[in-house]
C-alpha positions as CSV (number, residue, x, y, z in Angstrom):
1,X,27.2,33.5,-6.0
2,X,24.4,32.8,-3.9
3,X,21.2,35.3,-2.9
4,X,21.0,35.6,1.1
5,X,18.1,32.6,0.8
6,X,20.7,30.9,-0.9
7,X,19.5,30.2,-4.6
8,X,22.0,30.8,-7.0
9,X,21.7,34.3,-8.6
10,X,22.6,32.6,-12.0
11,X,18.6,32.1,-11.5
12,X,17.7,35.7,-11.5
13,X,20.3,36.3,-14.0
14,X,19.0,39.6,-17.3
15,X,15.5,40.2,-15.0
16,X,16.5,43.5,-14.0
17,X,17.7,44.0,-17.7
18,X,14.7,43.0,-19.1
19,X,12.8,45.0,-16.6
20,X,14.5,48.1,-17.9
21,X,13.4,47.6,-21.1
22,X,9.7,46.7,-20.5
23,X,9.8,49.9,-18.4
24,X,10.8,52.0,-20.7
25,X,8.7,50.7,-23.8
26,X,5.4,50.0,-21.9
27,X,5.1,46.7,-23.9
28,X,4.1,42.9,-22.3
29,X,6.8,40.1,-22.3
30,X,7.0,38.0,-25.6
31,X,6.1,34.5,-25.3
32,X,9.6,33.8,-26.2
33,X,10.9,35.7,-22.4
34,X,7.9,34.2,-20.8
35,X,9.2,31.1,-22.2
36,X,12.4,31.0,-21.1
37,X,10.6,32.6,-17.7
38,X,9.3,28.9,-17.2
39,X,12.3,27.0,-17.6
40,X,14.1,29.2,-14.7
41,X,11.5,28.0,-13.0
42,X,12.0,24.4,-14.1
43,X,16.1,24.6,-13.2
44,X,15.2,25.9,-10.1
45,X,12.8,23.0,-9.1
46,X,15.1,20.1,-10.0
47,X,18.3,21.8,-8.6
48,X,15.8,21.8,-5.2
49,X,14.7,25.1,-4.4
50,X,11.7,26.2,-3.1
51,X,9.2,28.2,-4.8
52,X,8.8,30.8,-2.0
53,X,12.4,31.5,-2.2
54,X,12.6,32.2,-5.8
55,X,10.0,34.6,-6.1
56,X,11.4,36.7,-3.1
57,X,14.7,36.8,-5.0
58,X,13.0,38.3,-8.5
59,X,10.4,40.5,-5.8
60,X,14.3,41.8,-4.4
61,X,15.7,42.7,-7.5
62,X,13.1,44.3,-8.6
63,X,13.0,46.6,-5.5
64,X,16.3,46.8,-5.1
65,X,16.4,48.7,-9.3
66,X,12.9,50.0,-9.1
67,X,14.4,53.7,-8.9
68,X,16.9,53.1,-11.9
69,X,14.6,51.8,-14.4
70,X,14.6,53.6,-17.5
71,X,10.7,54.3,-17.5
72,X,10.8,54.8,-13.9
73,X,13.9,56.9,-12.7
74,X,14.7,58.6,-15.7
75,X,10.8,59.3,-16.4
76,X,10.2,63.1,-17.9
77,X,7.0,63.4,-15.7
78,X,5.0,61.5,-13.5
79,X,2.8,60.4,-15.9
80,X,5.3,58.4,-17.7
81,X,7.1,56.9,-14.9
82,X,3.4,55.7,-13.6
83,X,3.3,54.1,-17.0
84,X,6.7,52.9,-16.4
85,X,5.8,51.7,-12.7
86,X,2.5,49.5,-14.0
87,X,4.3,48.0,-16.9
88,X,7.2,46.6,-15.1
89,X,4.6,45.6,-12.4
90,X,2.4,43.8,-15.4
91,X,5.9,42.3,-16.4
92,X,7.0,41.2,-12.7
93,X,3.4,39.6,-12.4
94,X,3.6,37.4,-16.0
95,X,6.9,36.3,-15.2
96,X,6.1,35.2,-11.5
97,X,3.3,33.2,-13.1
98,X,5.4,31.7,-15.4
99,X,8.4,30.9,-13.1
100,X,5.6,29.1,-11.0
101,X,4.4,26.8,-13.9
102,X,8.0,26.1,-14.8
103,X,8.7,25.1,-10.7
104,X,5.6,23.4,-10.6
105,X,6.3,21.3,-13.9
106,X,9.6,20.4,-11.6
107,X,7.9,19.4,-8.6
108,X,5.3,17.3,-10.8
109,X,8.4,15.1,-12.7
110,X,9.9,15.1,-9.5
111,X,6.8,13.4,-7.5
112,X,6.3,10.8,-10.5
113,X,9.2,10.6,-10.6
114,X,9.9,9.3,-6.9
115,X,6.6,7.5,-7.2
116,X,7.7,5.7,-10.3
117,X,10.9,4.8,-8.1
118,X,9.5,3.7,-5.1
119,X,7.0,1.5,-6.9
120,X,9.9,-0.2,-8.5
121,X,11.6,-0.9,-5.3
122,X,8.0,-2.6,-3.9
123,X,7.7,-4.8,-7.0
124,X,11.4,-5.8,-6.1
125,X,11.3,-5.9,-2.5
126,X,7.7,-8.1,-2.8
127,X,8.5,-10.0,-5.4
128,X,12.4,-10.9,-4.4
129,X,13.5,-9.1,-7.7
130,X,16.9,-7.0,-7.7
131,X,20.6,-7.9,-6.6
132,X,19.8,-8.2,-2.6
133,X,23.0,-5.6,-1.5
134,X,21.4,-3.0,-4.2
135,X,18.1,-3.6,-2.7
136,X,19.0,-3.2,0.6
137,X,20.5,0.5,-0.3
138,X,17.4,1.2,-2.2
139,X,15.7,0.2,1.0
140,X,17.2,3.0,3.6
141,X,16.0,5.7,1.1
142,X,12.4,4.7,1.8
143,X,13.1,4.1,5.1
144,X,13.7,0.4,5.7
145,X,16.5,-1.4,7.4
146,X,16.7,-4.9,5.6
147,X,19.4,-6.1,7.7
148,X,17.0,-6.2,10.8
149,X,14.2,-8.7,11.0
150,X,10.7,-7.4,9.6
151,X,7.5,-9.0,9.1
152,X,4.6,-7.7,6.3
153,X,1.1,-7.6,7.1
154,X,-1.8,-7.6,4.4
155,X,-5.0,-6.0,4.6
156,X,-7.8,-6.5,2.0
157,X,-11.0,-5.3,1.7
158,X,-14.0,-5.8,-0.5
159,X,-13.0,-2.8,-2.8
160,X,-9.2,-2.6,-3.8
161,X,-7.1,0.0,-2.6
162,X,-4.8,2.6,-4.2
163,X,-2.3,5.2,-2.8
164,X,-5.2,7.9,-3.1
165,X,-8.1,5.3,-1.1
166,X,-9.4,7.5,1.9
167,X,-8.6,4.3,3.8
168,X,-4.9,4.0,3.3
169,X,-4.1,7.2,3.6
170,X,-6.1,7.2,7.0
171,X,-4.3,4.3,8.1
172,X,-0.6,6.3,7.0
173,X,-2.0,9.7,8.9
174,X,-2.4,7.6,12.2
175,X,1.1,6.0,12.1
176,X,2.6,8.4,11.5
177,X,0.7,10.2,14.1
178,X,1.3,7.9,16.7
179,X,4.8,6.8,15.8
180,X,6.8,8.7,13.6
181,X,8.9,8.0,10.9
182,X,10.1,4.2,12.4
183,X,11.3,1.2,10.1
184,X,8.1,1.1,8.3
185,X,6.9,1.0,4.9
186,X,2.8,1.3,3.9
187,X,2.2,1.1,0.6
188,X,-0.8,-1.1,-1.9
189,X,0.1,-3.8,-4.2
190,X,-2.4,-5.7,-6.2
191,X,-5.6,-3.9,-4.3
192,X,-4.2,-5.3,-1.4
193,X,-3.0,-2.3,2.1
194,X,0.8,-3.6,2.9
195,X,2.1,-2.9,5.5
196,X,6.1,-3.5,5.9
197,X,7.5,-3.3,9.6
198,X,10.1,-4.3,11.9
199,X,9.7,-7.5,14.3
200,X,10.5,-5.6,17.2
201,X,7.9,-3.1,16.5
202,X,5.2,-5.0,17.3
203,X,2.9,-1.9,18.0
204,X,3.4,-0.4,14.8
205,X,1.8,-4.0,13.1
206,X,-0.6,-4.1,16.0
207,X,-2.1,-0.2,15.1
208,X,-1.9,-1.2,11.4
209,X,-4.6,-4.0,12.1
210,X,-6.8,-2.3,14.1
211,X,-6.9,1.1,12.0
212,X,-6.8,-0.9,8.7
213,X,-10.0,-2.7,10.2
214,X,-11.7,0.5,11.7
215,X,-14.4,2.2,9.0
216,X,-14.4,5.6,8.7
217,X,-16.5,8.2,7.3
218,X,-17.6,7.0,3.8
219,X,-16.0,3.8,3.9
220,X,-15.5,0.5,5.4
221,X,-12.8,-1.0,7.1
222,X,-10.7,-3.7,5.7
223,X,-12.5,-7.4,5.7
224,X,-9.3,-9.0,7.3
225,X,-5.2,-8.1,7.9
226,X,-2.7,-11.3,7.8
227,X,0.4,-10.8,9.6
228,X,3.5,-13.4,7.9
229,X,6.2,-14.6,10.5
230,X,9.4,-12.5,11.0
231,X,12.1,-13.3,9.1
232,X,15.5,-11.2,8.5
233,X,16.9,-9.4,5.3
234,X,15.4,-8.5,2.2
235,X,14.5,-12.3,1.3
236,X,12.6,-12.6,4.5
237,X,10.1,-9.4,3.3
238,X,9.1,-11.6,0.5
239,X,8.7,-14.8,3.0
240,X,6.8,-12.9,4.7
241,X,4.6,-11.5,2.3
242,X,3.9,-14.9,0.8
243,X,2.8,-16.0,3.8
244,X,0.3,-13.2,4.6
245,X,-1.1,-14.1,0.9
246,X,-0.9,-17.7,1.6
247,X,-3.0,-17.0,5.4
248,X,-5.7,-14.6,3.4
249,X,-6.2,-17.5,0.5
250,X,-6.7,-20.4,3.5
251,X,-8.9,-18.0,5.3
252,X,-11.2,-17.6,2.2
253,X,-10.9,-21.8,1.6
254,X,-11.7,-22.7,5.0
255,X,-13.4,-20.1,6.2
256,X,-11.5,-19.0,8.8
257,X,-13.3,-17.2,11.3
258,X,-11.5,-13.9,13.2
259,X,-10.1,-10.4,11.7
260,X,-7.2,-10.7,12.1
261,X,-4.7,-13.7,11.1
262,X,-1.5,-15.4,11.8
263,X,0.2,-16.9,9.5
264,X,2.1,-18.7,12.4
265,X,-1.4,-20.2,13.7
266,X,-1.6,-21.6,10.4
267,X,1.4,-23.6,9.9
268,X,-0.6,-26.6,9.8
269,X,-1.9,-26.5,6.5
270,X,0.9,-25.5,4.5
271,X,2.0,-29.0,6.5
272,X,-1.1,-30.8,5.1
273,X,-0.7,-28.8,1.4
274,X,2.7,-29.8,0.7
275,X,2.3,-33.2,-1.0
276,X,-0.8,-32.2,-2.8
277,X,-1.1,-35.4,-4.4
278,X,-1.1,-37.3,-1.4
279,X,-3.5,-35.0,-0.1
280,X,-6.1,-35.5,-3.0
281,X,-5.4,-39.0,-3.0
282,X,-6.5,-39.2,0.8
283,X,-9.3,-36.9,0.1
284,X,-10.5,-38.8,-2.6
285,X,-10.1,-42.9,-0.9
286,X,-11.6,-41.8,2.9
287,X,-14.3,-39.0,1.6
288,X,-15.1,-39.9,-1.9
289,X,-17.8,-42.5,-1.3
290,X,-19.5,-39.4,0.4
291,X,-20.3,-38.8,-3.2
292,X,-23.0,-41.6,-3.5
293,X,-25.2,-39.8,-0.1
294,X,-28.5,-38.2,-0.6
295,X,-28.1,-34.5,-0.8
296,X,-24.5,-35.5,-2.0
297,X,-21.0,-35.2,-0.3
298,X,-21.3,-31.4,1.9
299,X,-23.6,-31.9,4.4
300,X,-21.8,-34.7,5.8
301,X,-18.7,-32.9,5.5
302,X,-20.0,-29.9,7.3
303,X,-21.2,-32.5,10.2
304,X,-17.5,-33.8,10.3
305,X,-16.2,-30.7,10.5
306,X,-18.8,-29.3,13.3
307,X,-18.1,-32.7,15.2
308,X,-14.2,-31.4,15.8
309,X,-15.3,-28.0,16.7
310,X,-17.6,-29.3,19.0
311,X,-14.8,-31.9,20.9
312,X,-17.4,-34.7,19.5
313,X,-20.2,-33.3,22.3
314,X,-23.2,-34.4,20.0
315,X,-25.2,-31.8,21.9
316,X,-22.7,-28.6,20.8
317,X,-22.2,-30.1,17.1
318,X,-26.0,-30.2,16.7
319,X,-26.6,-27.2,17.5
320,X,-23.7,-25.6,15.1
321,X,-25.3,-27.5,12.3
322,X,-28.7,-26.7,13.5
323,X,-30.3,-29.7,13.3
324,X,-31.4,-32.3,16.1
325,X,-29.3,-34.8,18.1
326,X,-31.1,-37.7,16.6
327,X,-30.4,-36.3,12.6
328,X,-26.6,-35.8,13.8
329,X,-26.4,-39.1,14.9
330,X,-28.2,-40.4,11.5
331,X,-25.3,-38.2,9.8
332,X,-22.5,-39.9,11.5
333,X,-23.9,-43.5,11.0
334,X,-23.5,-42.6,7.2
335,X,-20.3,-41.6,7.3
336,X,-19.4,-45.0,8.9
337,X,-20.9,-46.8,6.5
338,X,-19.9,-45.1,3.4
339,X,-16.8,-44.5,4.3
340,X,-15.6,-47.6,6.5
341,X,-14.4,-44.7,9.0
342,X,-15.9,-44.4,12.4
343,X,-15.7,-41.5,13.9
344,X,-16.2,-42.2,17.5
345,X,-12.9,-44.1,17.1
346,X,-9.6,-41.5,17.9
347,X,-7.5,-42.5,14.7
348,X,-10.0,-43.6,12.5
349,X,-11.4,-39.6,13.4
350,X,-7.8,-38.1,12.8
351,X,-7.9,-39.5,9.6
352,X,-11.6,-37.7,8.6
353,X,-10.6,-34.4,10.1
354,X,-7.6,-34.5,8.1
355,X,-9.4,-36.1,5.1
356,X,-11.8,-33.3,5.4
357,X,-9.5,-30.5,6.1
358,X,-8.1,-31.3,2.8
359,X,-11.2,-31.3,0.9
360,X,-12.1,-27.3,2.2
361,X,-8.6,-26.4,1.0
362,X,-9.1,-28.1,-2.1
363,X,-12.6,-27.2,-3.1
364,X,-13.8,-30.7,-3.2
365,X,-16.5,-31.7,-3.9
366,X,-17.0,-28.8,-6.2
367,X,-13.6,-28.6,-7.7
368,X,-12.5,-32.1,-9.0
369,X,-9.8,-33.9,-7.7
């Protein structure tokens, strides 16, 4: 049988009873009552029912036998039923506290418990753990679709960020602001703001940049956001992800200009990475003897990479490097003649670009080949 706000009246079930007798004797509620108080409470919060509720059912039955209660109705005078009246009171207010700290034990389990839960599910969804068709059910519970196509951007910032960061839940309010409750997922993994959305919500991923990026007041905005390509199912969330990583790491090597990234503008150099070896071995024939320069290998490397930037206009790629024409020039003769590699000659300047390209990816020359 169910209370007209629906809770169970199993929940309510020897108040009025005990009521009766606290009336009549005056006395407080034994720790044992207050007890047992609390986990009412307790049952009440993980069957799902809301505090509010529950204490207007125990407020009702309290009313509804206030006249009947031993120290109240059957009082000899009005002295003792006043007596009667302020112990039951005394009573109803000690067991509403304790109901609350039973409910509120509930809702606490409950929230770590979900939190526990869907941290679980990101470490599986990220990391490609889990049976797929059991992590695709997972998924609709937090509100993801993996049957459609998603893509995952990654925002990171010069502090780390946690669920509780002003930041991220800035960035959450606004979404959810602006777009509801869509195929999206925000959460933090590994310091890092990760956001989770579907390919044909490109607004959503667009907002997520420019409020992940945006300061606000007491903190900075995220450094950079890297968006991976679309791909569909729960397998193509982790593709994704690894290529948001993989953007934000070639950003830092090369030094990537621009907030926000692309992991699709990037293609190249997971091109250029994939035979490492051959890569360091390149590095290491065409750009080596840049070793043996005064002031050692960078400069010259810089003036490579300025000369690309700057189409080879000896004007624009001075002026990047800061330096005169007539140094520039002096640069490039070196590299000529260290190298064997001219670079006003179009294949013999592929193979520097690329030769240097390598080197900012692999660290050289401060990280040995």
């Amino acid at each position: 049988m169910k209370s007209d706000d629906g809770i169970p009246v199993e929940f309510v079930g020897g108040w009025v009873e005990l009521l009766g007798e606290v009336s009549a004797t005056g006395r407080l509620l034994r720790r044992a009552e207050l007890h047992a108080l609390a986990e009412m409470g307790e049952r009440a919060g993980e069957a799902g029912y809301d505090w509010r509720p529950l204490v207007g059912l125990y407020l009702r039955e309290t009313r509804r036998a206030w006249g009947t209660l031993p120290g109240i109705g059957r009082a000899a005078s009005v002295t003792e039923a006043a007596r009667g009246g302020d112990a039951a009171l005394a009573a109803l207010d000690a067991a509403i506290a304790a109901l609350g700290a039973g409910h509120e034990h509930a809702r606490r389990l409950a929230v770590r418990q979900e939190e526990a839960a869907r941290r679980e599910f990101i470490d599986d969804l990220l990391y490609g753990r889990s049976d797929l068709g059991r992590l695709a059910e997972r998924a609709e519970r937090f509100g993801l679709r993996l049957a459609r196509t998603h893509v995952v951007a990654v925002a990171v910032g010069a502090t780390g960020y946690d669920e509780a960061h002003p930041l991220v839940r800035r960035v959450e309010r606004e979404l959810i602001g602006r777009f509801g409750e869509r195929d999206v997922l925000l959460t933090t993994k590994d310091g890092r703001l990760v956001c989770v959305a579907a390919d044909d919500e490109q607004s959503v991923l667009t907002a997520f940049a420019k409020y992940a990026t945006a300061g606000g007041a007491g903190h900075e905005g995220a450094d950079r956001v890297a968006l991976g390509r679309p791909h569909a199912g729960a397998g193509g969330v982790v593709l994704s992800y690894e290529e948001a990583l993989g953007a934000l790491d070639l950003a830092v090597r090369l030094d990537l200009s621009g907030t926000v990234l692309d992991a699709a503008d990037l293609l190249v150099f997971p091109v250029l990475m994939r035979d490492r070896a051959a890569m360091s071995d390149l590095v290491r024939s065409a750009l080596g003897p840049l070793a043996q320069a005064r002031g050692g290998a960078v400069p010259l490397l810089e003036t490579i990479t300025a000369c690309a930037a700057a189409g080879y206009v000896n004007a624009e790629a001075a002026r990047r490097l800061r330096i005169s024409v007539r140094t520039l020039s002096y640069r490039l003769e070196r590299i000529r003649t260290l190298t064997g590699y001219d670079p006003g000659d179009a294949i013999q300047r592929y193979t520097l670009e690329t030769a240097a390209l390598g080197a900012r990816i692999l660290g050289w020359p401060g990280t040995p080949l």
